[in-house]
PDB file of N, CA, C and O in Angstrom, chain B, residues numbered from 101:
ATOM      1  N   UNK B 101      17.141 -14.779 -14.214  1.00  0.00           N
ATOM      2  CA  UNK B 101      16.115 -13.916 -13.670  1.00  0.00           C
ATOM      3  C   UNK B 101      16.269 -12.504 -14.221  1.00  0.00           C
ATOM      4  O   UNK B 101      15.327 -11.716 -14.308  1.00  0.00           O
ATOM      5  N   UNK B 102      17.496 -12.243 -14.579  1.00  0.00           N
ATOM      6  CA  UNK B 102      17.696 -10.491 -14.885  1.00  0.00           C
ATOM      7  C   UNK B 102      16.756 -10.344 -16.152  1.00  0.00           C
ATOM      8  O   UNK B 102      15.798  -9.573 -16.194  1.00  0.00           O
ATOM      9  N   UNK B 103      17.318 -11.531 -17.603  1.00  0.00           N
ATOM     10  CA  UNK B 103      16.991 -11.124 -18.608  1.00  0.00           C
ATOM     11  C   UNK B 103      15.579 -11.277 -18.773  1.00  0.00           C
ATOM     12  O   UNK B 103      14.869 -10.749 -19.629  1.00  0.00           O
ATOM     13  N   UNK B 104      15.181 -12.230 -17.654  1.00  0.00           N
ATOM     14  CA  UNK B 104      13.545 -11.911 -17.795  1.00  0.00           C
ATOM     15  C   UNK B 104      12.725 -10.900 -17.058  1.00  0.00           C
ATOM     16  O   UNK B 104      11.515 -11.015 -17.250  1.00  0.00           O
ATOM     17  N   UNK B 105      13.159  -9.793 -16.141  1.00  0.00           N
ATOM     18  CA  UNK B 105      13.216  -8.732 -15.808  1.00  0.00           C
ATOM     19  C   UNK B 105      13.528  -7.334 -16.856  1.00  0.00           C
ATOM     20  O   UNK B 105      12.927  -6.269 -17.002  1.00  0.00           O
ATOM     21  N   UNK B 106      14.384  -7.737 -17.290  1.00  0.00           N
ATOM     22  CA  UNK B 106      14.653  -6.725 -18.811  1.00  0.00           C
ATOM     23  C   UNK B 106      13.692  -7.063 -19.634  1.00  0.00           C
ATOM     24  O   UNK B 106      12.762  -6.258 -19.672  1.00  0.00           O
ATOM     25  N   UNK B 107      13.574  -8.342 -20.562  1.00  0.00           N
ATOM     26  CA  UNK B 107      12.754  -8.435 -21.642  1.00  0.00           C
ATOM     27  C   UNK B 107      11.321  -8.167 -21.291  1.00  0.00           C
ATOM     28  O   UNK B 107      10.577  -7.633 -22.113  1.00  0.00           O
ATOM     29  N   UNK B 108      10.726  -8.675 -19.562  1.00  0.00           N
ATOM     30  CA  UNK B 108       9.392  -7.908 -19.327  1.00  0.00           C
ATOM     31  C   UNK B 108       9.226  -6.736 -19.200  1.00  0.00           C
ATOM     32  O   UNK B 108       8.179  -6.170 -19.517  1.00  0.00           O
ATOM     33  N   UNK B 109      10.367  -6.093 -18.649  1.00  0.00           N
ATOM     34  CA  UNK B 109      10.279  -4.715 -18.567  1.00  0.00           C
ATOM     35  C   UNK B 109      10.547  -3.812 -19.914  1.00  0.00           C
ATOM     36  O   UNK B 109      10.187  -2.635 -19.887  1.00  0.00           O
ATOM     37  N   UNK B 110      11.206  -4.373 -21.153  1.00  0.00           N
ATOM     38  CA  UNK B 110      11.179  -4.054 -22.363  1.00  0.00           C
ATOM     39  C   UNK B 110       9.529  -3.477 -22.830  1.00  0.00           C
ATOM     40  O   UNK B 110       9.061  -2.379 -23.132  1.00  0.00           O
ATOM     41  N   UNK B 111       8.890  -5.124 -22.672  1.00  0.00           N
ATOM     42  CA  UNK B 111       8.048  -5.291 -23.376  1.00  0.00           C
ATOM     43  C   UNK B 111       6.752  -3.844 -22.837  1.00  0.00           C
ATOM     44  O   UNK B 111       6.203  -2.943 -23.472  1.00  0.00           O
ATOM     45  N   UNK B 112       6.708  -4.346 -21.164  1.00  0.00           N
ATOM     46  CA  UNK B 112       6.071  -3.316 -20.368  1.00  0.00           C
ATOM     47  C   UNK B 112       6.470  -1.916 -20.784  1.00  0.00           C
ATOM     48  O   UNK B 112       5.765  -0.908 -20.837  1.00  0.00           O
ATOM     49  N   UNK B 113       7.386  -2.026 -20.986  1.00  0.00           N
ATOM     50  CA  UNK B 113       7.612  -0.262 -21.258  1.00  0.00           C
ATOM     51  C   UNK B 113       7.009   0.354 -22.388  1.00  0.00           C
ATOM     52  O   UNK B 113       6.364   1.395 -22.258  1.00  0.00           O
ATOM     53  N   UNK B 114       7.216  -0.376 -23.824  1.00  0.00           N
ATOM     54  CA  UNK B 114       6.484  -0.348 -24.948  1.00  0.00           C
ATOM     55  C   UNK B 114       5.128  -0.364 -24.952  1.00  0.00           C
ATOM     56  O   UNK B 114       4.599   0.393 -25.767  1.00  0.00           O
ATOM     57  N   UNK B 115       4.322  -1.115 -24.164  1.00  0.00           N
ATOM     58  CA  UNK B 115       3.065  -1.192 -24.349  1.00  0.00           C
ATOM     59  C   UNK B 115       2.336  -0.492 -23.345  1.00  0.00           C
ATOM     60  O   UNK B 115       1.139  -0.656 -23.108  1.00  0.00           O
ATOM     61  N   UNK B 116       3.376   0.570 -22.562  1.00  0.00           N
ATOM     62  CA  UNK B 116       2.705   1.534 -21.341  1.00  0.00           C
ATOM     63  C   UNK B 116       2.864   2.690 -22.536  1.00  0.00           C
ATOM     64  O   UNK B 116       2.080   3.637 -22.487  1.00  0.00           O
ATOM     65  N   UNK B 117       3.487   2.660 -23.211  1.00  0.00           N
ATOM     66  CA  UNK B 117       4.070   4.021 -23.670  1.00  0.00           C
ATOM     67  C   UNK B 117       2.623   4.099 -24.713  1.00  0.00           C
ATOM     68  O   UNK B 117       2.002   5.157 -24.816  1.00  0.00           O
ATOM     69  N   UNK B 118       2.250   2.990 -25.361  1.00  0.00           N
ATOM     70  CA  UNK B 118       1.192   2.791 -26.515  1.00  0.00           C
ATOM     71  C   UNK B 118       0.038   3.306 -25.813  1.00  0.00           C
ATOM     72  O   UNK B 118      -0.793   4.134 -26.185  1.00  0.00           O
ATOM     73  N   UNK B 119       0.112   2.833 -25.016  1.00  0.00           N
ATOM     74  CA  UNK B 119      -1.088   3.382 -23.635  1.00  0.00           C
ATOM     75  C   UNK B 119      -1.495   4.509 -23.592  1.00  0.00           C
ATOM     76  O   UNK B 119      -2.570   4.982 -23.958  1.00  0.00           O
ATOM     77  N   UNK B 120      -0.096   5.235 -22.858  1.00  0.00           N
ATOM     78  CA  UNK B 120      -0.690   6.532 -22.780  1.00  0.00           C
ATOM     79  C   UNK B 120      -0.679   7.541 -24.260  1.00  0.00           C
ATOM     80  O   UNK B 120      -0.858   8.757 -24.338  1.00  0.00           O
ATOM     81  N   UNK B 121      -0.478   6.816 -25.058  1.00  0.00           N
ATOM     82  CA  UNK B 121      -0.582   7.888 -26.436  1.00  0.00           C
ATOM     83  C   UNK B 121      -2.192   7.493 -26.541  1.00  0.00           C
ATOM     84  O   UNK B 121      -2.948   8.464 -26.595  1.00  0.00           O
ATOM     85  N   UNK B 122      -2.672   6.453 -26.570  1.00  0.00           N
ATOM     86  CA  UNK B 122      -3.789   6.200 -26.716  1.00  0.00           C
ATOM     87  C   UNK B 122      -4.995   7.151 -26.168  1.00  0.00           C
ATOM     88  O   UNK B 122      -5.948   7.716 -26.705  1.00  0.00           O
ATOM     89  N   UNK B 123      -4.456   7.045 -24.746  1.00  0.00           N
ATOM     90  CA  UNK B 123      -4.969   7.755 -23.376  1.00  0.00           C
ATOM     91  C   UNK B 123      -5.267   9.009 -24.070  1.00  0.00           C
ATOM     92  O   UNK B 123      -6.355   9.564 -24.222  1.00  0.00           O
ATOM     93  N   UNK B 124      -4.020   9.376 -24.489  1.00  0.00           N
ATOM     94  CA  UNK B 124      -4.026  11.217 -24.726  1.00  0.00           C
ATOM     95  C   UNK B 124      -4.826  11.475 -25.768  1.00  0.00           C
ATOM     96  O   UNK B 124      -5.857  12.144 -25.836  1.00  0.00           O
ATOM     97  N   UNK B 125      -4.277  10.911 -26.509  1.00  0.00           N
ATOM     98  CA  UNK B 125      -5.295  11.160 -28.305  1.00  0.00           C
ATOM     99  C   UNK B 125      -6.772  10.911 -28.069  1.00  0.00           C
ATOM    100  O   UNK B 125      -7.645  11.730 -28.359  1.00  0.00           O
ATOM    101  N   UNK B 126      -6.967   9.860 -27.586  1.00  0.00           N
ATOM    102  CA  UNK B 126      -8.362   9.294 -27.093  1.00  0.00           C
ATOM    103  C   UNK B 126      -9.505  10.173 -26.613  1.00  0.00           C
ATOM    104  O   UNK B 126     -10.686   9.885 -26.810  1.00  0.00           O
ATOM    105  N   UNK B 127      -9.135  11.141 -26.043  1.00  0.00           N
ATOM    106  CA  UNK B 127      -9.696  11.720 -25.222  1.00  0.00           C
ATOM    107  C   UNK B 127      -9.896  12.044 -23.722  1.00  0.00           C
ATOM    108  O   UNK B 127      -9.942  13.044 -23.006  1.00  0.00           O
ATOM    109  N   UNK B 128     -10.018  10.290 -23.567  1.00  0.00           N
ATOM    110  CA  UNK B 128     -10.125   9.597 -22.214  1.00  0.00           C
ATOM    111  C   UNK B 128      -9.462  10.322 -21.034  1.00  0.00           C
ATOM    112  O   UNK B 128      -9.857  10.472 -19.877  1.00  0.00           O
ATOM    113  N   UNK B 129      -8.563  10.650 -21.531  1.00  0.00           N
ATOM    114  CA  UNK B 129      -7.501  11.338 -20.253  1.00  0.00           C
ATOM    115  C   UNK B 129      -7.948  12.821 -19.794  1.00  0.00           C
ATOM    116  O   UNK B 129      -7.581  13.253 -18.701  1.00  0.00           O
ATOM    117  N   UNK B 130      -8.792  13.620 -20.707  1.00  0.00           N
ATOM    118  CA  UNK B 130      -9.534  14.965 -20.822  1.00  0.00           C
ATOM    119  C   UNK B 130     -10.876  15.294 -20.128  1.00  0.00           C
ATOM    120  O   UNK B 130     -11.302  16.335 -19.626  1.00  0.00           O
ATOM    121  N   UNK B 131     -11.640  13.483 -20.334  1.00  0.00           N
ATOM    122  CA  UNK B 131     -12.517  12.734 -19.393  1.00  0.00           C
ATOM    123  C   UNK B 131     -12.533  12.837 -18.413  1.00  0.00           C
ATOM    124  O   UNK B 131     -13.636  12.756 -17.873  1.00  0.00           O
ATOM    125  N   UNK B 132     -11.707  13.003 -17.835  1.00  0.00           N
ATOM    126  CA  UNK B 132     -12.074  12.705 -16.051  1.00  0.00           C
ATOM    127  C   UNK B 132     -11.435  13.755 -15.413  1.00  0.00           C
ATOM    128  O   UNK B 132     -11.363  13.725 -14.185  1.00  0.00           O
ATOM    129  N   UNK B 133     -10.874  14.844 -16.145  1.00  0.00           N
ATOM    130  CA  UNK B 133     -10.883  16.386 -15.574  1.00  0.00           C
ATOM    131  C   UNK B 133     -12.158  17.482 -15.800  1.00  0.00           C
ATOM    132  O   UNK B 133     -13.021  17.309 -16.660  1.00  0.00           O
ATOM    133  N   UNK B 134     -12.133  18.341 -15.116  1.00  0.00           N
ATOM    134  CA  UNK B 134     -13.255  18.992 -15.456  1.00  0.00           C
ATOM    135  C   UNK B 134     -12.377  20.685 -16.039  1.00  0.00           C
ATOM    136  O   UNK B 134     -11.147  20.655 -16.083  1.00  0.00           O
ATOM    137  N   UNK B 135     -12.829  21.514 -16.285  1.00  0.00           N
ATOM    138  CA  UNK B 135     -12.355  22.964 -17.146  1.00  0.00           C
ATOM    139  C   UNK B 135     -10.939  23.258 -16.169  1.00  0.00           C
ATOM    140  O   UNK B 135      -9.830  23.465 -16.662  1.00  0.00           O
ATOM    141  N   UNK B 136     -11.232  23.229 -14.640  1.00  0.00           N
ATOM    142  CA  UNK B 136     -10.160  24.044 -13.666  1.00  0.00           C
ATOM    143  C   UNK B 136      -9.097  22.739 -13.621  1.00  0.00           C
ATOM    144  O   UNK B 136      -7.948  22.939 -13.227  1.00  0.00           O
ATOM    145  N   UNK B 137      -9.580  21.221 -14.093  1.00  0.00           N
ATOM    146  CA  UNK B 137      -8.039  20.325 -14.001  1.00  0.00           C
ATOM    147  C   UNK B 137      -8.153  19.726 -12.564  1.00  0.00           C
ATOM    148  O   UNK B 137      -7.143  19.268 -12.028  1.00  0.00           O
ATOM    149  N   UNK B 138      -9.429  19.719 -11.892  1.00  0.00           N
ATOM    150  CA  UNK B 138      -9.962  18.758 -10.948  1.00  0.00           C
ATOM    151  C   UNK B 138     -10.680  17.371 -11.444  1.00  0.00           C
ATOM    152  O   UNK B 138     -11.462  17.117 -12.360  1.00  0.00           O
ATOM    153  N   UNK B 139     -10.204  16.774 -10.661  1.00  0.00           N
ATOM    154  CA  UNK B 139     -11.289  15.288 -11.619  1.00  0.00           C
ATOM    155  C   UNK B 139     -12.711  15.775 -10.891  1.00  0.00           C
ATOM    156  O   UNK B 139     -13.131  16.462  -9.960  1.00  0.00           O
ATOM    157  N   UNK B 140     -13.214  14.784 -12.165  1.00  0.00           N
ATOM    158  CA  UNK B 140     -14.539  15.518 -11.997  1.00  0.00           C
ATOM    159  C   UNK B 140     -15.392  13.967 -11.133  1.00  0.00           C
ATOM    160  O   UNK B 140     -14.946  12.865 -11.453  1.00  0.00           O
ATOM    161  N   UNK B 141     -16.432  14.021 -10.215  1.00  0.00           N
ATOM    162  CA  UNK B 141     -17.016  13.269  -9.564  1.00  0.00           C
ATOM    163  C   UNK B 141     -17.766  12.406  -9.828  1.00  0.00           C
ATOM    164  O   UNK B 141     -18.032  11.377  -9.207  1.00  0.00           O
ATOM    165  N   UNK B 142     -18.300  12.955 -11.163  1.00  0.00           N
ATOM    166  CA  UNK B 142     -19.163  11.670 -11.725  1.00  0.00           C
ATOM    167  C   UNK B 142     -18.029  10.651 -12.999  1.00  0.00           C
ATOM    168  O   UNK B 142     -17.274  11.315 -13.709  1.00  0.00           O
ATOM    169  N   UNK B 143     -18.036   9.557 -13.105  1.00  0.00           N
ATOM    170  CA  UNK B 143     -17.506   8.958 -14.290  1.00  0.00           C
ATOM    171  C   UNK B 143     -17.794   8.695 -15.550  1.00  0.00           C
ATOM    172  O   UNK B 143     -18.927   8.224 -15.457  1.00  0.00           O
ATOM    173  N   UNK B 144     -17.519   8.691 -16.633  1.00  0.00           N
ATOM    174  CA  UNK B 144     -18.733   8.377 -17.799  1.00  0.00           C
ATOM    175  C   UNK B 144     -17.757   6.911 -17.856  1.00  0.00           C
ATOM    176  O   UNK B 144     -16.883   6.389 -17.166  1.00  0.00           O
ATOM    177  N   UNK B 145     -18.543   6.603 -19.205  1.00  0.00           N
ATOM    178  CA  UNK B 145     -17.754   5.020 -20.128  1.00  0.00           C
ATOM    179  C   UNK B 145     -16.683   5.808 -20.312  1.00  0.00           C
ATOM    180  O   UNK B 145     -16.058   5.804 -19.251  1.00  0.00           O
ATOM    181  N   UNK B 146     -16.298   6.294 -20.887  1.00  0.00           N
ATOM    182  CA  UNK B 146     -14.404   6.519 -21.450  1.00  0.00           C
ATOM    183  C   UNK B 146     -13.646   6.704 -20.286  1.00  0.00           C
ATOM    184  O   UNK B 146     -12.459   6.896 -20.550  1.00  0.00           O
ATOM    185  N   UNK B 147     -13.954   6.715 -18.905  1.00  0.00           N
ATOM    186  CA  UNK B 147     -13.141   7.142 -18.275  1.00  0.00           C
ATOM    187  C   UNK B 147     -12.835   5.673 -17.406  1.00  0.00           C
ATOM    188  O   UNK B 147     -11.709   5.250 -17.146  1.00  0.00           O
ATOM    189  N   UNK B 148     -14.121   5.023 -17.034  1.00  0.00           N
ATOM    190  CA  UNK B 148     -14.100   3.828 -17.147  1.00  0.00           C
ATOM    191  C   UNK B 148     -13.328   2.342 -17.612  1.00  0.00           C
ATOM    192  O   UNK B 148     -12.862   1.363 -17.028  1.00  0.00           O
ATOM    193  N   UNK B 149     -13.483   2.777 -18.925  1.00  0.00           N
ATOM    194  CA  UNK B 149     -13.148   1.758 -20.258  1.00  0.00           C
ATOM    195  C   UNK B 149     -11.249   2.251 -19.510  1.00  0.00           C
ATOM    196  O   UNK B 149     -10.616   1.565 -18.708  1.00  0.00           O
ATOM    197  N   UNK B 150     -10.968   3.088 -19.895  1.00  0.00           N
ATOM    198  CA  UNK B 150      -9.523   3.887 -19.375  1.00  0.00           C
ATOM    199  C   UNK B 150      -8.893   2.565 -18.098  1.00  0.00           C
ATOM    200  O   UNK B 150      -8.228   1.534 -18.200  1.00  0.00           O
ATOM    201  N   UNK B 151      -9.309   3.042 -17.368  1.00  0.00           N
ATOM    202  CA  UNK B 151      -9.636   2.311 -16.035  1.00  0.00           C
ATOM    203  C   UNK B 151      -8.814   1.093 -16.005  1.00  0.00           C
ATOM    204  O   UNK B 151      -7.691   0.712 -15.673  1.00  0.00           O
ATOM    205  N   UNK B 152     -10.373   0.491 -16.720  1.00  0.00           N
ATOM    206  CA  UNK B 152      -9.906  -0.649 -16.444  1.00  0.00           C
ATOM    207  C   UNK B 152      -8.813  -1.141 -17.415  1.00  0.00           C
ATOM    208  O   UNK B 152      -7.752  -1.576 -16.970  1.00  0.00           O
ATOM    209  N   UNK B 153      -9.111  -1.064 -18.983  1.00  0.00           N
ATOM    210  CA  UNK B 153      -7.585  -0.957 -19.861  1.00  0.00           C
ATOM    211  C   UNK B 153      -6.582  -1.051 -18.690  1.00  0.00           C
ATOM    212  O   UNK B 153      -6.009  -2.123 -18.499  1.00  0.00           O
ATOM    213  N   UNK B 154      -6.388  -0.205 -18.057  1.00  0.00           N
ATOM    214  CA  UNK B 154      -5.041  -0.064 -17.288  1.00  0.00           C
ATOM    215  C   UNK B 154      -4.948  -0.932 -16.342  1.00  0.00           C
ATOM    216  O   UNK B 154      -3.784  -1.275 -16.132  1.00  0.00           O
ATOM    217  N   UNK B 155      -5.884  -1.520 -15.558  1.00  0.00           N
ATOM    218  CA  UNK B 155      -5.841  -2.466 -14.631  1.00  0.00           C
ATOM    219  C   UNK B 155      -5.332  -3.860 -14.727  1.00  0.00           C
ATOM    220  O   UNK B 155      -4.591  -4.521 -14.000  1.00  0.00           O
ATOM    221  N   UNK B 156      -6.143  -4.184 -16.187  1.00  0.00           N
ATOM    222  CA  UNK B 156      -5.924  -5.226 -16.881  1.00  0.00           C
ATOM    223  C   UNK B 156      -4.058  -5.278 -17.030  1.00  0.00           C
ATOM    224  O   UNK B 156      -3.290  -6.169 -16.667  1.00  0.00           O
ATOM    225  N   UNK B 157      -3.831  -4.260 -17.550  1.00  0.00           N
ATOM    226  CA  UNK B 157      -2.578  -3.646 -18.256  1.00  0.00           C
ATOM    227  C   UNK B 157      -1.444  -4.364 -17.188  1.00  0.00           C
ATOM    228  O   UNK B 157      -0.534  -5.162 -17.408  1.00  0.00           O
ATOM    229  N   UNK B 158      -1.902  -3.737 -15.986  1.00  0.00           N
ATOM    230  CA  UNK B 158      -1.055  -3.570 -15.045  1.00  0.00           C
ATOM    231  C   UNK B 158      -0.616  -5.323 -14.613  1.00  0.00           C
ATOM    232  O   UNK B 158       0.562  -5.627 -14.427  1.00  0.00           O
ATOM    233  N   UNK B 159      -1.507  -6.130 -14.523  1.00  0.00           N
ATOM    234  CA  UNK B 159      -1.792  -7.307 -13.515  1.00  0.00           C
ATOM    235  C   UNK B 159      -1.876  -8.610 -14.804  1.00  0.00           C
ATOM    236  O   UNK B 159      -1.884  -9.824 -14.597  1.00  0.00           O
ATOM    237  N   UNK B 160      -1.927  -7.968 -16.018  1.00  0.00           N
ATOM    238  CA  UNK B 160      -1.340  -8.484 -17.117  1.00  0.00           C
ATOM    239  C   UNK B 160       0.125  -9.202 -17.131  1.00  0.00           C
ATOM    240  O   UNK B 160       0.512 -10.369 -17.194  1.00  0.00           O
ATOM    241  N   UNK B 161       0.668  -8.080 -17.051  1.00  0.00           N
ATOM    242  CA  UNK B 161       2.293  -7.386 -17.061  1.00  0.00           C
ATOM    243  C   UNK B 161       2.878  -8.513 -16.132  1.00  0.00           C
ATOM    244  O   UNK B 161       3.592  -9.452 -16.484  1.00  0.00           O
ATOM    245  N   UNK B 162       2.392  -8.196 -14.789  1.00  0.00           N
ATOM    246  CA  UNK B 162       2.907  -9.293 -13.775  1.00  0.00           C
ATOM    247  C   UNK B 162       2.368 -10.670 -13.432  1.00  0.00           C
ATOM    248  O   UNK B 162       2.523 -11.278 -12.373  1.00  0.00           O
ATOM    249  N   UNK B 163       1.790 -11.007 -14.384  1.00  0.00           N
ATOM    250  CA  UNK B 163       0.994 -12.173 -14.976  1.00  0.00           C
ATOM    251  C   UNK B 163       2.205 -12.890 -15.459  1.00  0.00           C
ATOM    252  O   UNK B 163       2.930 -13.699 -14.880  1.00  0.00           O
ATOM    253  N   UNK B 164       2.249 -12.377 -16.707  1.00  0.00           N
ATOM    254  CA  UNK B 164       3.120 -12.700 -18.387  1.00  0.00           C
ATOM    255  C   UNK B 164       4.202 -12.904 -17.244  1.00  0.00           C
ATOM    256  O   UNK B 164       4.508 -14.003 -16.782  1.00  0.00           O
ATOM    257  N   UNK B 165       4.759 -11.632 -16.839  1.00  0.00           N
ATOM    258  CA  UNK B 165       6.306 -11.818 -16.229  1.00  0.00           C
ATOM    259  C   UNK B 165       6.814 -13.047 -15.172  1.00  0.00           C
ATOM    260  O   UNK B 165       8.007 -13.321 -15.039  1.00  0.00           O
ATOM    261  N   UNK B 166       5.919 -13.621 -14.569  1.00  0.00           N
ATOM    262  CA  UNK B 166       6.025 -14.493 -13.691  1.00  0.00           C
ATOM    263  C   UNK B 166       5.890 -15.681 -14.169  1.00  0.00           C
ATOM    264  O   UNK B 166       6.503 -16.665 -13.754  1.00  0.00           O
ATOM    265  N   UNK B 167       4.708 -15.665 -15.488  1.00  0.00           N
ATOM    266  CA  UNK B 167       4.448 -16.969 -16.078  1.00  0.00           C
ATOM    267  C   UNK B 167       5.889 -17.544 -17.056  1.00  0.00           C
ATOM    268  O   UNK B 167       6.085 -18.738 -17.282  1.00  0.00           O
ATOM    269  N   UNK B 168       6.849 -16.353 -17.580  1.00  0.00           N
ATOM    270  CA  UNK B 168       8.034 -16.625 -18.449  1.00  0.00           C
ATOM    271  C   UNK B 168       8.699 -17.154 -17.252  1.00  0.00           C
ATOM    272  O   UNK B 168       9.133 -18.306 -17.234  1.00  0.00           O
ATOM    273  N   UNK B 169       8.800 -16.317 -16.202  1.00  0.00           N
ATOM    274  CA  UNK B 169      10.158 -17.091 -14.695  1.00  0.00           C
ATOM    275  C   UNK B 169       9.396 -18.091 -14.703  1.00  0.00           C
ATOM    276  O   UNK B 169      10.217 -18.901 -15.134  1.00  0.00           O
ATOM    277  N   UNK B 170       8.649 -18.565 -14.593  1.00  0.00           N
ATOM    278  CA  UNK B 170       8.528 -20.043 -13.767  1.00  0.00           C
ATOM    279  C   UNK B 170       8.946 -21.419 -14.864  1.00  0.00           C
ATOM    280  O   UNK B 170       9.484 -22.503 -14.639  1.00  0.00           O
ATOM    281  N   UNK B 171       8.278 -20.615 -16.439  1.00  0.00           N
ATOM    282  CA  UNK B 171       8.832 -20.946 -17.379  1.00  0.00           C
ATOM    283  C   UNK B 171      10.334 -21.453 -17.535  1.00  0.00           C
ATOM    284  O   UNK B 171      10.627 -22.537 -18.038  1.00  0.00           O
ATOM    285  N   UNK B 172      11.270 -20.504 -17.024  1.00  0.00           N
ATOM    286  CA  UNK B 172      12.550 -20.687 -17.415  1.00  0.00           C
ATOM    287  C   UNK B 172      13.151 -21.467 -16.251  1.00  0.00           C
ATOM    288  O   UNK B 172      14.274 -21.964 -16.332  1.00  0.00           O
ATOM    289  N   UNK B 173      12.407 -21.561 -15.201  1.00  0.00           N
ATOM    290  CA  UNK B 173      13.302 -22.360 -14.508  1.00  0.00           C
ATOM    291  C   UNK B 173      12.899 -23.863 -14.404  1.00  0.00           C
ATOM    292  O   UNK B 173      11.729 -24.200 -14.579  1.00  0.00           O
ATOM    293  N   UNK B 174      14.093 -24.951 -14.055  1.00  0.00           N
ATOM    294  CA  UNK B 174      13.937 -26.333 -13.405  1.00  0.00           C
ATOM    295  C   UNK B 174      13.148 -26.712 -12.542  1.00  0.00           C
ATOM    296  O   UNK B 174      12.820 -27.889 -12.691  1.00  0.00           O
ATOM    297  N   UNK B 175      12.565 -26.048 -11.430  1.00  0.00           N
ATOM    298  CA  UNK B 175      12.129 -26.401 -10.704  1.00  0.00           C
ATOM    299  C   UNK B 175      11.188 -24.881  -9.980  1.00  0.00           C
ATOM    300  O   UNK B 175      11.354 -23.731 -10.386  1.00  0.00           O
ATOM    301  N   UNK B 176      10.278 -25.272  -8.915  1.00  0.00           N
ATOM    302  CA  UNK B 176       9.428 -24.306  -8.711  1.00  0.00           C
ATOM    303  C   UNK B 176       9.563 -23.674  -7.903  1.00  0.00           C
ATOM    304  O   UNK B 176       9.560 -24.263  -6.822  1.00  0.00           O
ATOM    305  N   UNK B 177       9.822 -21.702  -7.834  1.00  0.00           N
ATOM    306  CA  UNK B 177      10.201 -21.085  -7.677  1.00  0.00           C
ATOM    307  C   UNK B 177       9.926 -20.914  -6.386  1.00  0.00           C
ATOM    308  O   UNK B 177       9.442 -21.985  -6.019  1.00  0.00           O
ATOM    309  N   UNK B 178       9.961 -20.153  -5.467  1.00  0.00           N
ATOM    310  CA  UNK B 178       9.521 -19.621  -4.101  1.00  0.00           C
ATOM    311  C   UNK B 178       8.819 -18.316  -4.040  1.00  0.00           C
ATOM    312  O   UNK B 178       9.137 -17.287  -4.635  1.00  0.00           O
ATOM    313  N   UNK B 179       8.084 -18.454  -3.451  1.00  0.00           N
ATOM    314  CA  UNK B 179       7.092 -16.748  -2.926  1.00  0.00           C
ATOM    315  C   UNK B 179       8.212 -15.980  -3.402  1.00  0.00           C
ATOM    316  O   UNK B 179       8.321 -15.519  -4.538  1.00  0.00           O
ATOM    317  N   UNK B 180       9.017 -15.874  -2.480  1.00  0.00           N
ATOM    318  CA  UNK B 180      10.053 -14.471  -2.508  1.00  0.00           C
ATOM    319  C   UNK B 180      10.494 -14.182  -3.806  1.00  0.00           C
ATOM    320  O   UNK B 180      10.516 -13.025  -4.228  1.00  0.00           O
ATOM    321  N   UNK B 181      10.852 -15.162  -4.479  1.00  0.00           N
ATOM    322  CA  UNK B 181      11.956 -15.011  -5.986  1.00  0.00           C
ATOM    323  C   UNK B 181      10.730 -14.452  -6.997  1.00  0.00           C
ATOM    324  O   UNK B 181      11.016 -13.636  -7.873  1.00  0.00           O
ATOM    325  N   UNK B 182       9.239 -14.973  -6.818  1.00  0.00           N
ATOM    326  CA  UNK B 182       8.630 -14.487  -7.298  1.00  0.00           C
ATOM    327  C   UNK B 182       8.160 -13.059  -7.336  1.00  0.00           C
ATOM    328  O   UNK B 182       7.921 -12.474  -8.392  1.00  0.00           O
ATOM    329  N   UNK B 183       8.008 -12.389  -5.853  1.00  0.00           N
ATOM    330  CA  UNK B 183       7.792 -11.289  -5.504  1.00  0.00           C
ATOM    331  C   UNK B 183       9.057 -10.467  -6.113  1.00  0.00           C
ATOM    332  O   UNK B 183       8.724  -9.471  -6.756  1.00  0.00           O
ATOM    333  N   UNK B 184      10.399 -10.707  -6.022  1.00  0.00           N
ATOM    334  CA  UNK B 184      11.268 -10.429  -6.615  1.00  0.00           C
ATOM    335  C   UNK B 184      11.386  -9.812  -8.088  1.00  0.00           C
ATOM    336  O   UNK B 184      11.751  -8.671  -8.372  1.00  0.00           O
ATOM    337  N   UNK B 185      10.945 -10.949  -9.058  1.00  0.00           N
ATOM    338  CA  UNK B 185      10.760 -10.697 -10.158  1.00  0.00           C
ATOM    339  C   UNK B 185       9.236  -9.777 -10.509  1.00  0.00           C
ATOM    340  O   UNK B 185       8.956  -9.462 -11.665  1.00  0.00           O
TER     341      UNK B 185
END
């Protein structure tokens, strides 16, 4: 269970980090503040698109990670060990 906790969290870490360079360079992240650094109330597409990217990102992550544990083990795991991992 650890090393599949490390290697998801490897992987997660790398592809959060790609993220937010994306985020920044993109624009997207400049998007949804307004001049004073309040978000601003209305949304456009880039801030959106942002959004959800990340949602996906997120529920991805603990997708993949659960689908390798169940993967690696003999037999089928329990709620908890899952919530765990």
């Amino acid at each position: 269970m650890l090393v599949n906790i490390l290697t998801v969290g490897i992987i997660g870490s790398v592809i959060f980090t790609f993220f937010v360079i994306f985020m920044a360079y993109s624009g997207i992240a400049s998007e949804m503040r307004d001049e004073e650094g309040n978000f601003k109330k209305t949304r456009n597409w880039k801030s959106f698109l942002g959004g959800i990217i990340f949602i996906v990102f997120l529920f991805g992550l603990l997708f993949y990670g659960n689908q390798q544990f169940i993967d690696s083990l003999l037999e089928k795991p329990k709620y908890f060990e899952l919530f765990l991992n």
